[in-house]
Backbone as CSV, one residue per row, in Angstrom:
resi,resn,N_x,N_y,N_z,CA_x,CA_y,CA_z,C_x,C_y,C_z
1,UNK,-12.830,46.223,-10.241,-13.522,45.473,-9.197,-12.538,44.578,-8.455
2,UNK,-12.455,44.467,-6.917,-11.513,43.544,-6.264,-11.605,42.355,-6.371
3,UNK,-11.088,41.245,-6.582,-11.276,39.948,-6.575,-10.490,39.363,-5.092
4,UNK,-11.297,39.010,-4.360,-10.583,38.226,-3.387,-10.954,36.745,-3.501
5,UNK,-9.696,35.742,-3.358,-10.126,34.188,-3.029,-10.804,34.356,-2.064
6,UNK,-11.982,33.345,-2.229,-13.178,33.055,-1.262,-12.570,32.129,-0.447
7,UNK,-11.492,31.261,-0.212,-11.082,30.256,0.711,-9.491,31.226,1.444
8,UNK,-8.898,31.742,0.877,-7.522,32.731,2.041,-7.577,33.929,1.781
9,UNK,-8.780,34.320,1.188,-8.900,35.772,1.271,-7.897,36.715,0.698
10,UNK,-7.122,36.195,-0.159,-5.916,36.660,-0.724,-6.767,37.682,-2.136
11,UNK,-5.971,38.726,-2.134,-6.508,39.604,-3.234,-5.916,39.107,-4.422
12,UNK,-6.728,38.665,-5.453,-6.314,38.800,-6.353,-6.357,39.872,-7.700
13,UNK,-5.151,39.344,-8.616,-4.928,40.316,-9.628,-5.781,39.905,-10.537
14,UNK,-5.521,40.944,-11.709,-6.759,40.412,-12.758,-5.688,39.420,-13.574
15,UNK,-6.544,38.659,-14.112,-6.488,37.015,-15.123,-6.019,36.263,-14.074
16,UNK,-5.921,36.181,-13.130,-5.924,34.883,-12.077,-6.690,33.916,-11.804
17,UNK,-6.738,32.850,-12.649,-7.957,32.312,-12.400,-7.755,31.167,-11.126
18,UNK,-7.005,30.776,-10.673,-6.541,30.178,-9.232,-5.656,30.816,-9.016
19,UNK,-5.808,30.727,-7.529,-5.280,31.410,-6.353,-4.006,31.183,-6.607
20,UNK,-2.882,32.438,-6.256,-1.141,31.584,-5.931,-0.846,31.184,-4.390
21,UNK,-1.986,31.531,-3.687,-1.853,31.320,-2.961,-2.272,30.046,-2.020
22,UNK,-3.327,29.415,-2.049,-3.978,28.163,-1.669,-4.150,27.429,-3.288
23,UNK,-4.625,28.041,-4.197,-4.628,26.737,-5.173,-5.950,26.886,-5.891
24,UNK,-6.857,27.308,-5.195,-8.687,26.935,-5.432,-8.726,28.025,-6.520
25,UNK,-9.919,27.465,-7.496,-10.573,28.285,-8.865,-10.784,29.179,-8.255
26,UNK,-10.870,30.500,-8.649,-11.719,31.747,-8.616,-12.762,31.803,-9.772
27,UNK,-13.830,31.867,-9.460,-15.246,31.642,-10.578,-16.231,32.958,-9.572
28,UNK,-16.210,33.643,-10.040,-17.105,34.949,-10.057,-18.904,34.568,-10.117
29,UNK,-19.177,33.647,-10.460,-20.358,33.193,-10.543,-20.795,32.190,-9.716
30,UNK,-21.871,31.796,-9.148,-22.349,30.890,-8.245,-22.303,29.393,-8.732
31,UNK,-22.220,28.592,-8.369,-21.660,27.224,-8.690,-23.026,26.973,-8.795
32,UNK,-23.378,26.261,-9.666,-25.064,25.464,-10.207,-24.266,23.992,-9.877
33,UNK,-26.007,22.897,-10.019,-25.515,22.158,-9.191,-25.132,20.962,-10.748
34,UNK,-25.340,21.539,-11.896,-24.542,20.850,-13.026,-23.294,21.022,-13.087
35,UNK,-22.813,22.331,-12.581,-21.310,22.709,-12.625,-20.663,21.228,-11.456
36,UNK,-21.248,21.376,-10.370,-21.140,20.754,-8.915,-20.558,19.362,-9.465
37,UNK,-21.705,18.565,-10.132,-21.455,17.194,-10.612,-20.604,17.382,-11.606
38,UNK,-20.172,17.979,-12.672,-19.496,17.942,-13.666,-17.753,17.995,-12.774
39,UNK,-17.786,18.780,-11.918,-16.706,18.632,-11.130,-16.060,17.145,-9.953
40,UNK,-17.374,17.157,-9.596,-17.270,15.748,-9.056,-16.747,14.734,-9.888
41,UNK,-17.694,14.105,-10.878,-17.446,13.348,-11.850,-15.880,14.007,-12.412
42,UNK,-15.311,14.550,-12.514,-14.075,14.840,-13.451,-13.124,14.347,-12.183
43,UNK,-12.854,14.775,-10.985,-12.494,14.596,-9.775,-12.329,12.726,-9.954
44,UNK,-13.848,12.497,-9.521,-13.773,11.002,-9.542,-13.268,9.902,-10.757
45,UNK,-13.326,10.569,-11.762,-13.097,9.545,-12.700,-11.348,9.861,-12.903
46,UNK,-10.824,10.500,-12.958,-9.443,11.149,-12.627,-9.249,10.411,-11.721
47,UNK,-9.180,9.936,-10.884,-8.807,8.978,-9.131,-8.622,7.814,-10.063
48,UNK,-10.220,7.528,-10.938,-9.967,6.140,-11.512,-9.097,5.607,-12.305
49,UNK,-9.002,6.548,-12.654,-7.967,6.794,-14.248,-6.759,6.582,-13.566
50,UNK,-6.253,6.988,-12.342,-4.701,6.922,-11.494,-5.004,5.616,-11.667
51,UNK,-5.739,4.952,-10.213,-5.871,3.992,-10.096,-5.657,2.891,-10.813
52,UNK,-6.498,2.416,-12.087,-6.126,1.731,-13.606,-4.824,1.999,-13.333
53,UNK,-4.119,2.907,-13.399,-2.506,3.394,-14.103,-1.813,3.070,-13.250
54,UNK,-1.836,2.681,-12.172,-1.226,2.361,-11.342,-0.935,1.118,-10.711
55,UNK,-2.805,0.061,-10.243,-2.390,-0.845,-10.263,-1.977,-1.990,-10.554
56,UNK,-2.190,-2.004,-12.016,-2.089,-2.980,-13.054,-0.378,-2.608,-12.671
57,UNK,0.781,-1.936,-13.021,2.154,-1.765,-13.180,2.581,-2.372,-11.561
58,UNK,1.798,-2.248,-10.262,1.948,-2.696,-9.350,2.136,-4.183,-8.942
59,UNK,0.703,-4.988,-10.162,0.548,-6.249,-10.071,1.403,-6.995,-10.734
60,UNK,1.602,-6.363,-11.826,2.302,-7.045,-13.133,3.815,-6.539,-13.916
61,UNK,4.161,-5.621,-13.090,5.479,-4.875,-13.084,6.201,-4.438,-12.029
62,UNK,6.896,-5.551,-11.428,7.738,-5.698,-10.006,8.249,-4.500,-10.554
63,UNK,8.688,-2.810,-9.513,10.002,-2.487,-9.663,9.714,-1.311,-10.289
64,UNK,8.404,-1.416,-11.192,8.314,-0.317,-12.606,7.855,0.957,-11.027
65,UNK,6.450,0.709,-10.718,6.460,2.132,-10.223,7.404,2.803,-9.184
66,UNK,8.154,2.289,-8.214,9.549,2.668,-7.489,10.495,3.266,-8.516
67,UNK,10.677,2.942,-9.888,11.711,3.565,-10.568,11.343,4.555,-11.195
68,UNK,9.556,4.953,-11.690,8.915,5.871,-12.026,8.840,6.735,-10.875
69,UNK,8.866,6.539,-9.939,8.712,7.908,-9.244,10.388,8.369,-8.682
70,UNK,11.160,7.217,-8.533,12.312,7.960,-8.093,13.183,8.679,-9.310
71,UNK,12.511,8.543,-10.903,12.518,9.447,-11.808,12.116,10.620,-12.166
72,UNK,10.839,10.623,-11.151,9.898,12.099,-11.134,9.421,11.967,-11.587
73,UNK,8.845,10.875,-12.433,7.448,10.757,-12.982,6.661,10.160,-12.228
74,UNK,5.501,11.343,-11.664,4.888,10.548,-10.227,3.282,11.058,-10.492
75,UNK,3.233,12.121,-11.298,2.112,13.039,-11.573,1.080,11.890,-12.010
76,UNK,1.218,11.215,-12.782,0.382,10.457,-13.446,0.039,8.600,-12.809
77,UNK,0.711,8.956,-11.392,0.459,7.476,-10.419,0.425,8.102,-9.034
78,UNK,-0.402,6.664,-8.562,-1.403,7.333,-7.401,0.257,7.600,-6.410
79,UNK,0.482,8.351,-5.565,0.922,8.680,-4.386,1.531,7.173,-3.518
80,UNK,2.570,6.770,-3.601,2.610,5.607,-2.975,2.250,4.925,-1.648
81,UNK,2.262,6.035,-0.836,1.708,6.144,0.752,-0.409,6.117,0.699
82,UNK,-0.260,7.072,-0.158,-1.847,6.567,-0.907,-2.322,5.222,-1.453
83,UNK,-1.885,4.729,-2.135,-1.970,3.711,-3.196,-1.648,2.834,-1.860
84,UNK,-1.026,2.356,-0.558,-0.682,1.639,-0.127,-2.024,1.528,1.345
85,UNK,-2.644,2.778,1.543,-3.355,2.828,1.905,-4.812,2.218,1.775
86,UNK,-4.885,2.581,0.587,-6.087,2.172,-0.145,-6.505,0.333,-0.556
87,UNK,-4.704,0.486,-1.044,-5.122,-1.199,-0.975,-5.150,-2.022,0.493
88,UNK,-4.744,-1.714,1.545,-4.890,-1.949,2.554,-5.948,-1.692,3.261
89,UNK,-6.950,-0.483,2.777,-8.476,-1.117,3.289,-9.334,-1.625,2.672
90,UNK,-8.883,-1.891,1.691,-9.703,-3.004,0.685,-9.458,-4.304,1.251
91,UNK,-8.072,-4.776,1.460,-7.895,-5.994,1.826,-8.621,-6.137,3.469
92,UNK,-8.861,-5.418,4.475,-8.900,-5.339,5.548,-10.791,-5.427,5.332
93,UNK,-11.106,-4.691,4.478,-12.542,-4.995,4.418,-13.053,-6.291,3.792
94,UNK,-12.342,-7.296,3.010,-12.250,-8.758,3.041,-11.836,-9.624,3.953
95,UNK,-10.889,-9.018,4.732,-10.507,-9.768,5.598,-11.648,-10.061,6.781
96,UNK,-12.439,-8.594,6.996,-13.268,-8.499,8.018,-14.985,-9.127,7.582
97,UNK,-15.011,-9.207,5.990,-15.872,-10.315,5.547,-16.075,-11.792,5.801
98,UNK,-14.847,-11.812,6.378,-14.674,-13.415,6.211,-15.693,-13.994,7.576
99,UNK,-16.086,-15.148,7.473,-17.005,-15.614,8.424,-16.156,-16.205,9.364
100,UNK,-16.097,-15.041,10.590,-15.567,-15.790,11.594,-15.889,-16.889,12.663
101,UNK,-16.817,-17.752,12.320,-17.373,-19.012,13.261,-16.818,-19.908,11.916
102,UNK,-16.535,-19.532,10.915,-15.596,-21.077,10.372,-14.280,-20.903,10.907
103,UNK,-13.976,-19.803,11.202,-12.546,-20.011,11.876,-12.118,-20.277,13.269
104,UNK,-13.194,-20.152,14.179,-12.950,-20.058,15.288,-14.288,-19.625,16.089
105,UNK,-15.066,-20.307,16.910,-16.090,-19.898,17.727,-15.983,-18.692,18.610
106,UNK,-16.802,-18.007,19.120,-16.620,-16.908,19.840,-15.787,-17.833,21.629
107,UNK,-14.440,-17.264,21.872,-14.171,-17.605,23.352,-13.271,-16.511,23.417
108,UNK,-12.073,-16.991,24.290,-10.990,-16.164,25.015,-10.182,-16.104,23.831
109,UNK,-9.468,-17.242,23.150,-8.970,-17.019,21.466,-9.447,-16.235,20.466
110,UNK,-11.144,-16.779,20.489,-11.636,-15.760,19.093,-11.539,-14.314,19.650
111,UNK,-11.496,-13.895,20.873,-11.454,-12.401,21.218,-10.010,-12.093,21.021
112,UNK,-9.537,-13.105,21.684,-8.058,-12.544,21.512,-7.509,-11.746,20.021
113,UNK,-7.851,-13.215,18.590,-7.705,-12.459,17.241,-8.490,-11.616,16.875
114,UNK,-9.688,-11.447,17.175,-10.596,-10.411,16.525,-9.747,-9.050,16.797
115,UNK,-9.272,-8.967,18.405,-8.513,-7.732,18.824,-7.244,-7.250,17.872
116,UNK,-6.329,-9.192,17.780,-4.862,-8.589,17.005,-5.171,-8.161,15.448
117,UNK,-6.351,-8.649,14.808,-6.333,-8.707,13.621,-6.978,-6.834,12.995
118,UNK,-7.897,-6.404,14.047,-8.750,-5.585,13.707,-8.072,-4.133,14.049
119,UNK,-7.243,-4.330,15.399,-6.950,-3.309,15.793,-5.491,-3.501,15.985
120,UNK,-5.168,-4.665,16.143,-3.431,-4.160,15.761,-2.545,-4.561,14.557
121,UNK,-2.892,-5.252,13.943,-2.426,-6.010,12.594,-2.244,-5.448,11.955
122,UNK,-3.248,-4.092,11.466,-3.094,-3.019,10.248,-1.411,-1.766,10.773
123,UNK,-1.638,-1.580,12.323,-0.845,-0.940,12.999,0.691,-0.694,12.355
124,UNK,0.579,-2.660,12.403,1.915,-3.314,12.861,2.636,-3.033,11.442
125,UNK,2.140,-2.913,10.414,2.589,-2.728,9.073,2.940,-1.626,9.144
126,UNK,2.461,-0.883,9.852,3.101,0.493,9.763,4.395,0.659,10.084
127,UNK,4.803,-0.234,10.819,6.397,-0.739,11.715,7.305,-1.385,10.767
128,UNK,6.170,-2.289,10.256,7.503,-3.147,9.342,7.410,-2.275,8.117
129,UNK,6.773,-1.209,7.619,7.030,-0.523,6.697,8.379,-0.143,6.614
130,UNK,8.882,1.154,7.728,10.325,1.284,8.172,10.937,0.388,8.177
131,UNK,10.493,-0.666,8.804,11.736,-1.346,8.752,12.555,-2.049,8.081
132,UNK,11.130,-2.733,6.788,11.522,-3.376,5.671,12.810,-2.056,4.549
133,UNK,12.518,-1.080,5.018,13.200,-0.131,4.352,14.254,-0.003,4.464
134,UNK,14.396,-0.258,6.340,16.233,-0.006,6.714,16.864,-1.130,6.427
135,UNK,16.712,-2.582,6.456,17.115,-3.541,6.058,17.410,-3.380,4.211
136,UNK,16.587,-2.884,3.775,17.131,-2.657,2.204,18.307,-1.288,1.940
137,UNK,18.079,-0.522,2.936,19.491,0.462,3.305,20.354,0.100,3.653
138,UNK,20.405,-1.018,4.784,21.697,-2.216,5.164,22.194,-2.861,4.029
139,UNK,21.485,-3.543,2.994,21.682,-4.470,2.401,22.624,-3.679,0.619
140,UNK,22.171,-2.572,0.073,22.004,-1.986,-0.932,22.528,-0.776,-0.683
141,UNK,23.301,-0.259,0.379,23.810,1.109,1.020,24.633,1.593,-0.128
142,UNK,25.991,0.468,-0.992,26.547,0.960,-1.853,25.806,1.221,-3.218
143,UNK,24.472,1.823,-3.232,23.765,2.025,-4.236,24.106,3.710,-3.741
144,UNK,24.009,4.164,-3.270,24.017,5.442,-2.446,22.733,5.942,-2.624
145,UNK,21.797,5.164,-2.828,20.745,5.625,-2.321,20.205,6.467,-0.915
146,UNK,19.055,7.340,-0.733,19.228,7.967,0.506,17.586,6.850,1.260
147,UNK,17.909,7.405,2.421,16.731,6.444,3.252,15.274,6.581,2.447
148,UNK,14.827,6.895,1.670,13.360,7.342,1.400,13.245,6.899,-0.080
149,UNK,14.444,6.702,-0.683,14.337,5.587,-1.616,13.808,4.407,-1.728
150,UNK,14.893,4.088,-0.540,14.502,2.477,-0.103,13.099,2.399,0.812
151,UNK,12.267,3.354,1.756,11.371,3.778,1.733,9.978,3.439,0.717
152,UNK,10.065,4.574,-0.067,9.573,4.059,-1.425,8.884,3.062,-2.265
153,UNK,10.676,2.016,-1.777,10.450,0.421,-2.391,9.570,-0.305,-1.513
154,UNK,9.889,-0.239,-0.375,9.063,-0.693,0.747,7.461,-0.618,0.431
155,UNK,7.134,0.559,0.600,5.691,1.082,0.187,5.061,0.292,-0.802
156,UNK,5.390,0.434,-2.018,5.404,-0.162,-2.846,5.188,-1.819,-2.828
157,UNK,6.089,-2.279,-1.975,5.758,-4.115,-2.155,5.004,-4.360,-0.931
158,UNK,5.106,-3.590,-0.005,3.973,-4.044,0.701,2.338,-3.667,0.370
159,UNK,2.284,-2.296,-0.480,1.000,-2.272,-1.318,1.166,-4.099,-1.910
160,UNK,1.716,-4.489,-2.437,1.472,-5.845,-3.475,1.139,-6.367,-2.436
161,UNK,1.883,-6.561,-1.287,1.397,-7.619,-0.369,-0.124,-7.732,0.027
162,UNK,-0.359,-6.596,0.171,-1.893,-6.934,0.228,-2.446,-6.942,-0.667
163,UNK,-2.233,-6.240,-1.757,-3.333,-6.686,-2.936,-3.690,-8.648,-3.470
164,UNK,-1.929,-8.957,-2.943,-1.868,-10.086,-3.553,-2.765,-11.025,-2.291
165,UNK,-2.200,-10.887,-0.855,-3.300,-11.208,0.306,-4.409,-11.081,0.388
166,UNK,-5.235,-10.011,-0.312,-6.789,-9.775,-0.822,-7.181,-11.197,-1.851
167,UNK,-6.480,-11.080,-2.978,-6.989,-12.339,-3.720,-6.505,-13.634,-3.021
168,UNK,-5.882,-14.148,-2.134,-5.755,-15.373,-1.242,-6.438,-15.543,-0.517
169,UNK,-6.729,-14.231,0.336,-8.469,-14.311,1.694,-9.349,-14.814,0.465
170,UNK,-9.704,-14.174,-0.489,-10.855,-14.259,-1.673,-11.106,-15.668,-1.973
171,UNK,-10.052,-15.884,-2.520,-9.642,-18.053,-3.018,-10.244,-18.426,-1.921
172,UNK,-9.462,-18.803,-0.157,-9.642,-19.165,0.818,-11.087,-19.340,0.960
173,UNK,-11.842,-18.382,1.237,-12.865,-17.850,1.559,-14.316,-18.207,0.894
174,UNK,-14.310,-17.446,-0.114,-15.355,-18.042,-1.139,-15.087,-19.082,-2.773
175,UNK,-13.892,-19.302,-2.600,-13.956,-20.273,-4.210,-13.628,-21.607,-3.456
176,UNK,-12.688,-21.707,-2.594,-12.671,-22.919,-2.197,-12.010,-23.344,-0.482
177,UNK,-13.528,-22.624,-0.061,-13.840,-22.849,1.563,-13.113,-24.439,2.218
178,UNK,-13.855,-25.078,1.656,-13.466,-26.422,2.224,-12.707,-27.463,2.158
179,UNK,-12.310,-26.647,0.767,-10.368,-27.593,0.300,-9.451,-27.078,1.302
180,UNK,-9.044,-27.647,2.004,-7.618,-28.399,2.979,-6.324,-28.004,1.776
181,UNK,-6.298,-28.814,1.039,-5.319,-29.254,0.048,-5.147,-28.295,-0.999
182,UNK,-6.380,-27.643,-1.180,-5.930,-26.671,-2.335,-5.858,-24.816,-1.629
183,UNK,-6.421,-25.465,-0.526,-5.855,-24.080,0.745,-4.217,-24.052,1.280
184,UNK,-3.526,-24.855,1.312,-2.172,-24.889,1.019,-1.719,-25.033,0.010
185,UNK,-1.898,-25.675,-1.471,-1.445,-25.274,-2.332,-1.414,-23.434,-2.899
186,UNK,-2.858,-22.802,-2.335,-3.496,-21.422,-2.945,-1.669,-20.890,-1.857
187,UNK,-1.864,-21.134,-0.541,-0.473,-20.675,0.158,0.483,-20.442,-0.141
188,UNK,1.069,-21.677,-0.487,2.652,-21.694,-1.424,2.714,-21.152,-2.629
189,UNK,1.376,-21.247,-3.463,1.533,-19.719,-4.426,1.817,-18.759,-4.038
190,UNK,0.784,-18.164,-3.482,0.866,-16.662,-2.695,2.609,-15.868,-2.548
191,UNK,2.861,-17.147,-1.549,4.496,-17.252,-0.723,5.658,-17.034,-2.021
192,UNK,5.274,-17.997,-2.900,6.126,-18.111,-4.236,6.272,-17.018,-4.973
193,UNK,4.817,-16.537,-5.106,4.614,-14.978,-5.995,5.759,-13.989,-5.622
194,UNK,5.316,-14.236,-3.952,6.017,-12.772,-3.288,7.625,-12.738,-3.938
195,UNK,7.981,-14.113,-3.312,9.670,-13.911,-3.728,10.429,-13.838,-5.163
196,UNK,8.990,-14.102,-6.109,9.574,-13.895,-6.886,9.677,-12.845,-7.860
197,UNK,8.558,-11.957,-7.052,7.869,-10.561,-7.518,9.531,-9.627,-6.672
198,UNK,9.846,-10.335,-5.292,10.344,-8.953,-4.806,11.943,-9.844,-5.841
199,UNK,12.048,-10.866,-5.795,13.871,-10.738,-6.258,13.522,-9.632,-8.246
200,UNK,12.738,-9.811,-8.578,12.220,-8.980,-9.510,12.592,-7.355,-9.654
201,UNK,11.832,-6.740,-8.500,11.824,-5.908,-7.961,12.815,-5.375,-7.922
202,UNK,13.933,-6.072,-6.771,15.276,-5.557,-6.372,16.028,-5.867,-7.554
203,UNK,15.940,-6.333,-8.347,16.902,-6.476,-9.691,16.941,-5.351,-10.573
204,UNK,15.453,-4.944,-10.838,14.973,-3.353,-11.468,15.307,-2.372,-10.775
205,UNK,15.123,-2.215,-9.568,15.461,-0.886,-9.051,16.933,-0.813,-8.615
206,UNK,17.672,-1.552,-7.973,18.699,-1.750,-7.985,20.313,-2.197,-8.947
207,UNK,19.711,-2.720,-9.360,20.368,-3.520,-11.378,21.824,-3.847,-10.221
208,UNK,21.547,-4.870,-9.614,22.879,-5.622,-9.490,22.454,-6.819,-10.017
209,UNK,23.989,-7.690,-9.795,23.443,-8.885,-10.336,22.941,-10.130,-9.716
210,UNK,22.552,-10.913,-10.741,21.037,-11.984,-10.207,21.550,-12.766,-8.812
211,UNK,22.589,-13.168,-8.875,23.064,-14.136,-7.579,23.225,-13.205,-6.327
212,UNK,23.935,-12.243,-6.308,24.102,-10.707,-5.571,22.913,-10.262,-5.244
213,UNK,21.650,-10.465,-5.755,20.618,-9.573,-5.788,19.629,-11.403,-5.050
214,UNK,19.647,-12.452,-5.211,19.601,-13.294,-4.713,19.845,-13.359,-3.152
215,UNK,21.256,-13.364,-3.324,21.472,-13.531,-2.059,21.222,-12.763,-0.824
216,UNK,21.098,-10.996,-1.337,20.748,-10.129,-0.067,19.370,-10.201,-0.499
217,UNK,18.394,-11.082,-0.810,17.162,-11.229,-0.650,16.934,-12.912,0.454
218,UNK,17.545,-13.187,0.158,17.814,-14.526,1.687,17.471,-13.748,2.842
219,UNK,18.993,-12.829,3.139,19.299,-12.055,4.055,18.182,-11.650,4.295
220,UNK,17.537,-10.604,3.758,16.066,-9.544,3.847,15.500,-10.632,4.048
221,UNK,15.152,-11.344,4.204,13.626,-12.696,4.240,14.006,-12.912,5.695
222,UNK,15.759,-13.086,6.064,15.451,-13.638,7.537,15.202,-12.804,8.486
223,UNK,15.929,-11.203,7.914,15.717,-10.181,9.114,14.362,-10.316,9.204
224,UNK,13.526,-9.781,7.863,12.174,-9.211,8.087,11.232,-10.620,8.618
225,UNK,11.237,-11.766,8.463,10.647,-12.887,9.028,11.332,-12.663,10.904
226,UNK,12.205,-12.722,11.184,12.602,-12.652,12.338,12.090,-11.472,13.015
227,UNK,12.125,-9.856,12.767,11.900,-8.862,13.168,10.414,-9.055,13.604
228,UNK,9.655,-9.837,11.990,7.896,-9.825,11.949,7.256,-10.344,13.388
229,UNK,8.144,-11.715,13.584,7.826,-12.580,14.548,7.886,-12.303,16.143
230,UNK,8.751,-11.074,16.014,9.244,-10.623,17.456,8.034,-9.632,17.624
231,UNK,8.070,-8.844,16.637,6.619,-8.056,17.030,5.658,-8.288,17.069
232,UNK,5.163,-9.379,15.937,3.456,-9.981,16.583,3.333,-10.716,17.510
233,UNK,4.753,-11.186,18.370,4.421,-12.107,19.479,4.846,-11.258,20.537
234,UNK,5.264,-10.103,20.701,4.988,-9.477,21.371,3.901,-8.479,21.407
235,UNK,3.188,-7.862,21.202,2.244,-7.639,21.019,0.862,-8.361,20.677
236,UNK,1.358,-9.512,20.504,-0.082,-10.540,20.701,0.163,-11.473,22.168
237,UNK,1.391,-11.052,22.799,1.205,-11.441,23.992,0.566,-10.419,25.171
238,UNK,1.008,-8.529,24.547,0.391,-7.928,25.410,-1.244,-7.711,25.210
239,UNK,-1.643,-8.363,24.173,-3.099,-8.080,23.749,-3.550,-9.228,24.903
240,UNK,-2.786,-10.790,24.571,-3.654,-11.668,25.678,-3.885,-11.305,27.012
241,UNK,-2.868,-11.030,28.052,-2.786,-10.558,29.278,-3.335,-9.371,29.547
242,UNK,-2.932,-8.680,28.902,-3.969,-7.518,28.933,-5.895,-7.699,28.964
């Protein structure tokens, strides 16, 4: 009897039970709708299972998943371009929780941010993604690392950045709205975390040493603060006039 895949039509041989060609089961029998969910559920809880595995080593292990995957152990953590995604519309769907008449009444300003925040803000990360990358290729070149390494690392801490920016909107927002004082203290955490998550970071994946690994993290803070500033003020100047 012929077996053809039902999704590329590719003939198959006998004991093939997925395709070599696209990938998909071959099952000779009609899918019931217990089979249906049993697949779903295995699907979904598998995502979860990455997930767990992934972002706990993200939160709490500067460095670990960049060196796990530029090892090839990647099978068992989410996709970093994924994983960076994901936490970025999580944070973006808190961000867009937040009650905007405590921040600002509806005028020519509140339109102005609703525009940079909603529709170009997420953009703009996409920019400093690269770029945070080539600055760590400038900085770390005699690693001989290739561009997609440092890539990688990038991905990677800017996933933290927002995860860690998700729980600061969160503080801000609903634990303590109307503290002034402990809304800049929650800040200079945040700020503190970062630098001390990324000199972390670049110490593990890189293994130079602490003052060396110090100091081209200065460097990286002024490009990428300087670069940041040129692009959201340009582009939050063509959002106003516009």
């Amino acid at each position: 009897m012929e077996r053809i895949c039902k999704n590329c039509e590719l003939n198959l041989g006998p004991g093939f039970k997925f395709c070599p060609n696209c990938g998909q089961e071959h099952k000779d029998k009609v899918v019931h709708f217990k089979q249906f969910m049993l697949d779903f559920l295995g699907d979904y809880f598998t995502f979860d299972s990455l997930i767990i595995r992934s972002v706990r080593p993200l939160l709490f292990n500067p460095g670990f998943l960049t060196k796990e995957f530029l090892a090839g152990r990647r099978v068992r953590y989410i996709p970093p371009l994924r994983m960076f995604i994901f936490i970025s519309i999580i944070f973006f769907l808190v961000l867009g929780s937040v009650d905007s008449s405590v921040v600002i009444e509806k005028s020519d300003e509140g339109k102005f941010l609703d525009s940079f925040f909603n529709q170009w803000f997420p953009r703009l990360f996409f920019l400093l993604l690269p770029l945070f990358a080539l600055f760590l290729f400038i900085m770390f070149r005699k690693s001989e690392r290739i561009y997609l390494s440092h890539f990688i690392f990038s991905i990677h801490f800017h996933a933290f950045i927002f995860a860690l920016s998700t729980i600061f909107v969160i503080l801000i927002d609903y634990i303590f709205p109307s503290s002034v004082f402990l809304s800049q203290w929650a800040f200079i955490i945040t700020i503190t975390v970062l630098q001390v998550y990324l000199i972390i970071a670049l110490r593990k994946v890189y293994q130079q040493r602490w003052f060396t690994t110090i100091f081209k993290l200065v460097l990286i803070n002024i490009m990428y603060t300087f670069s940041a500033m040129v692009i959201f003020a340009g582009v939050g100047t063509l959002i106003f006039y516009l």
